[in-house]
N, C-alpha and C positions, 0 to 999 in steps of 0.2 A: 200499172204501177211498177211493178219486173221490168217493164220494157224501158223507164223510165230512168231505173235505175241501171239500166245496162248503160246506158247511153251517156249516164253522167259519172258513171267509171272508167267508160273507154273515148270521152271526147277529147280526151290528151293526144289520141291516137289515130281519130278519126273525127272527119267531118260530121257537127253536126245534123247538118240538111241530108249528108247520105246515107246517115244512118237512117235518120225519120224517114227518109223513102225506101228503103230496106227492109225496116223492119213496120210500115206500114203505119207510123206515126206521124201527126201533125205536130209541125216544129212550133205550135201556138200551143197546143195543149203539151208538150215539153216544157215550154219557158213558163207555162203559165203553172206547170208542179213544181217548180222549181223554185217561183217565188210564195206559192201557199201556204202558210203557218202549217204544223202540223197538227192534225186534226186530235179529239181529248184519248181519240183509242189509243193513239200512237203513243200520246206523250203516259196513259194508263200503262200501255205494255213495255214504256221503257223503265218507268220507276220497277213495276212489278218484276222484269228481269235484271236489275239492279238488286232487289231484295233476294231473289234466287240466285242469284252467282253467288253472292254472302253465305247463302243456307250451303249451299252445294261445298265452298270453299273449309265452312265450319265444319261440315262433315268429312272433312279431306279426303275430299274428292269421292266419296265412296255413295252417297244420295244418288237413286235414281227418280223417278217421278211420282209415286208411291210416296216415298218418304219427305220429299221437296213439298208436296200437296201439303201431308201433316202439319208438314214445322209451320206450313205459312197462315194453318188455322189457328192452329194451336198458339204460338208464341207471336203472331205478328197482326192475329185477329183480320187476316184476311179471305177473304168466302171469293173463291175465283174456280170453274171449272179443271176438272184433271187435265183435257184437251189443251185448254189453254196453256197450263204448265207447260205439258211435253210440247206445244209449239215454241213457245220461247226458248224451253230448254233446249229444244233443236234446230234454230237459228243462234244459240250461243256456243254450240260446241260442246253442249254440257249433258254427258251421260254418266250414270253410275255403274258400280263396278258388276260384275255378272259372270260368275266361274264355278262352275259345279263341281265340286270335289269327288275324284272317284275313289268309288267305295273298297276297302280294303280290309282285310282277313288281321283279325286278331292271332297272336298266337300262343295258343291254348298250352298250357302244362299239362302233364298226362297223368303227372301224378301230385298236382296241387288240389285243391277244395274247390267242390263243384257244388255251386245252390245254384236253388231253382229258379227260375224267373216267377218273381211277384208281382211284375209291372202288366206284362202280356200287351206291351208295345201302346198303354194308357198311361201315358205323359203329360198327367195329371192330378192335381192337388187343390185341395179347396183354401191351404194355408200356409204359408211359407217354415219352412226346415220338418215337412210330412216327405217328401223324397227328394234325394238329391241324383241324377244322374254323374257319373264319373266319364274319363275318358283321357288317352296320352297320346299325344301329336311329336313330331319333333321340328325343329326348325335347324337348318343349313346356315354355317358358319364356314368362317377359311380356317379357323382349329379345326372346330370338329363337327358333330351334330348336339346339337343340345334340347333334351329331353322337358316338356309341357306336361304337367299335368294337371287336367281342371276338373272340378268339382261347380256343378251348375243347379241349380235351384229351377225345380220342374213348376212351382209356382209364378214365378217372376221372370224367368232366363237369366237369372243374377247367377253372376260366379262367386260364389259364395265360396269358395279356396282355389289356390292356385300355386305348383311347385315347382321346380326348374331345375336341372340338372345334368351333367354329361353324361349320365350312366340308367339304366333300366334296372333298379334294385326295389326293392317294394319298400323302402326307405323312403321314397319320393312323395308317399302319399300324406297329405295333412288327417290329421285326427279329427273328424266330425264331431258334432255333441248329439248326446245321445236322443231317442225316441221318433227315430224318423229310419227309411229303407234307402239303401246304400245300393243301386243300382250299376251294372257295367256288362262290359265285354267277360271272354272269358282271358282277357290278356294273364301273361303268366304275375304282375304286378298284383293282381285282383285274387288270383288263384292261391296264392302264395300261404303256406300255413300261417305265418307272422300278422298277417293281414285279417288272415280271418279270426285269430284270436284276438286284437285287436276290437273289431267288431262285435264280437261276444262279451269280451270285458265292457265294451262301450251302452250295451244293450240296441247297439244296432243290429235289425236284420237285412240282412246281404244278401243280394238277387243278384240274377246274372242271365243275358239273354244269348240263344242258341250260338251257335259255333259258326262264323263265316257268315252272318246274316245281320247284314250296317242296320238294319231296318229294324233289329230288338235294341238297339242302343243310338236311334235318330236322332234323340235331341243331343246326344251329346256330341254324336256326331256331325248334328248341324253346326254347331257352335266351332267345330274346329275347320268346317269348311270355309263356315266366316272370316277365320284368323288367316285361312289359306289365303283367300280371294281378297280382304283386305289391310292384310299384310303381308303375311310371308312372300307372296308373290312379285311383289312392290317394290320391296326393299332389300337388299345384302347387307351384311352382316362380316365383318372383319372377327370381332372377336364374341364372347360368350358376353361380356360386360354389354356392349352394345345391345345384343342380343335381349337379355335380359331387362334391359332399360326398356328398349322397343317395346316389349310385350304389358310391363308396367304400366308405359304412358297407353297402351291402347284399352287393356281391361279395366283399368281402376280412372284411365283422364278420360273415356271414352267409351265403350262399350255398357260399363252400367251406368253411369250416370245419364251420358247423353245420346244413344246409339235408340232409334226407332226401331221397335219390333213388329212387324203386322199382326201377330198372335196375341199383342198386346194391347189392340187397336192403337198403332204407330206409338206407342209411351215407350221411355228409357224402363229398363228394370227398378231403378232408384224411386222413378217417376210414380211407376205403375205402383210398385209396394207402398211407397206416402200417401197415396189413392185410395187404396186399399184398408190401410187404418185408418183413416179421415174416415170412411165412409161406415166402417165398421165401432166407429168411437161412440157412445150412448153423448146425447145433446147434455151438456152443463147446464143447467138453470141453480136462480134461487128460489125459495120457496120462504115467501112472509109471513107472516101472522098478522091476524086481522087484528089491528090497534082498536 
């Protein structure tokens, strides 16, 4: 079949009979693939990679075969092997994005407010706003740099706030509600007296995991690897407006509503959380009396 198609991409350029002697095909069993309807697999694998370029596209570009799999059970009610995918997707050209962020050193204040770590690297909750991890990224502009800060929801991977700004002041951070733990780096933002008072009026309690160690603040730091690898890295940025816009359309038009998590079993945050109260709602009925 390969040899088939060699032969009817390069007969512009060469003879067909020299090539069949060449590459040790019969110029009958040539013409005769050539005139053959295509068989149900073929015309199977062409709609099915028609519907995956769609997914792949919708995820702008950032699906790799994991997630490609999900959307086409979940939204497209298609039951097709992982194999399969990644062969299509690898006859189309089509890979997802894949860049490991390296890990980088917070830095510590020496004389702001140090709590304990309460999490002990358990990035886990049984209910949505019980912890939230924190964390500040920056993003490269031609002004200047412009400063991220997100607030992610350790039950759903929802970013549950999110602030922006030129400057690294403890200003930057959004005010949480209270009855849940406030999780971060020892950045000097998080250390800050302002902050922790803050906190304390809120009735939030504030953790903070070791010094220099990405791995007591993972998830938060996953989540800004993400923005690394499928955006920052992608796109430049003229001004903070642009900037700023970019980051909007990716967390709030993409990231929680539509972006597959694997921690999630491949669901949006938006998704998973709808999930979650459906499942946890008591059944409505009525209840008659016997006439």
């Amino acid at each position: 079949m390969k040899l088939f198609r060699f032969i009817e991409v390069e007969r512009a350029r060469f003879p067909i009979a020299f090539m069949c002697t060449r590459l040790g095909v019969a110029r009958s069993g040539f013409y005769a693939w050539r005139t053959r309807p295509p068989c149900s697999r073929s015309i199977a694998d062409a709609q099915l990679s028609q519907t995956i370029r769609q997914i792949h596209t919708g995820s702008r570009g950032t699906y790799g075969v994991p997630r490609v799999h999900a959307e086409l059970l979940d939204l497209h009610a298609l039951r097709c092997g992982r194999k399969r995918v990644a062969r299509l997707m690898r006859a189309a050209g089509l890979v997802g994005v894949c860049r490991r962020r390296q890990p980088r050193r917070a830095r510590p204040d020496e004389t702001g407010f140090i709590s304990d770590d309460l999490v002990q690297r358990a990035f886990a909750a049984n209910a949505p706003d019980r912890l939230w991890v924190a964390d500040i990224t920056y993003l490269p502009t031609w002004q200047s740099f412009l400063y991220l800060a997100v607030v992610v929801d350790a039950y759903s991977r929802r970013v549950v706030g999110w602030a922006m700004a030129d400057h690294l002041r403890t200003g930057l951070h959004r005010r949480p509600t209270p009855g849940l733990v406030h999780h971060s780096d020892h950045g000097c933002q998080y250390t800050s007296l302002a902050f922790s008072r803050r906190c304390r009026e809120a009735g939030i309690a504030q953790s903070m995991g070791s010094v220099g160690d990405c791995y007591d603040n993972a998830m938060a730091e996953s989540f800004n690897a993400t923005l690394e690898c499928e955006l920052i890295a992608r796109h430049h940025w003229r001004t903070h407006t642009e900037a700023r816009m970019a980051v909007f359309d990716f967390i709030e038009g993409f990231y929680n509503p539509r972006r597959r998590h694997s921690a999630l079993g491949y669901l949006s945050p938006v998704e998973f959380e709808r999930r979650s109260v459906q499942s946890t709602q008591p059944s409505d009925y009525l209840s008659t009396e016997a006439g």
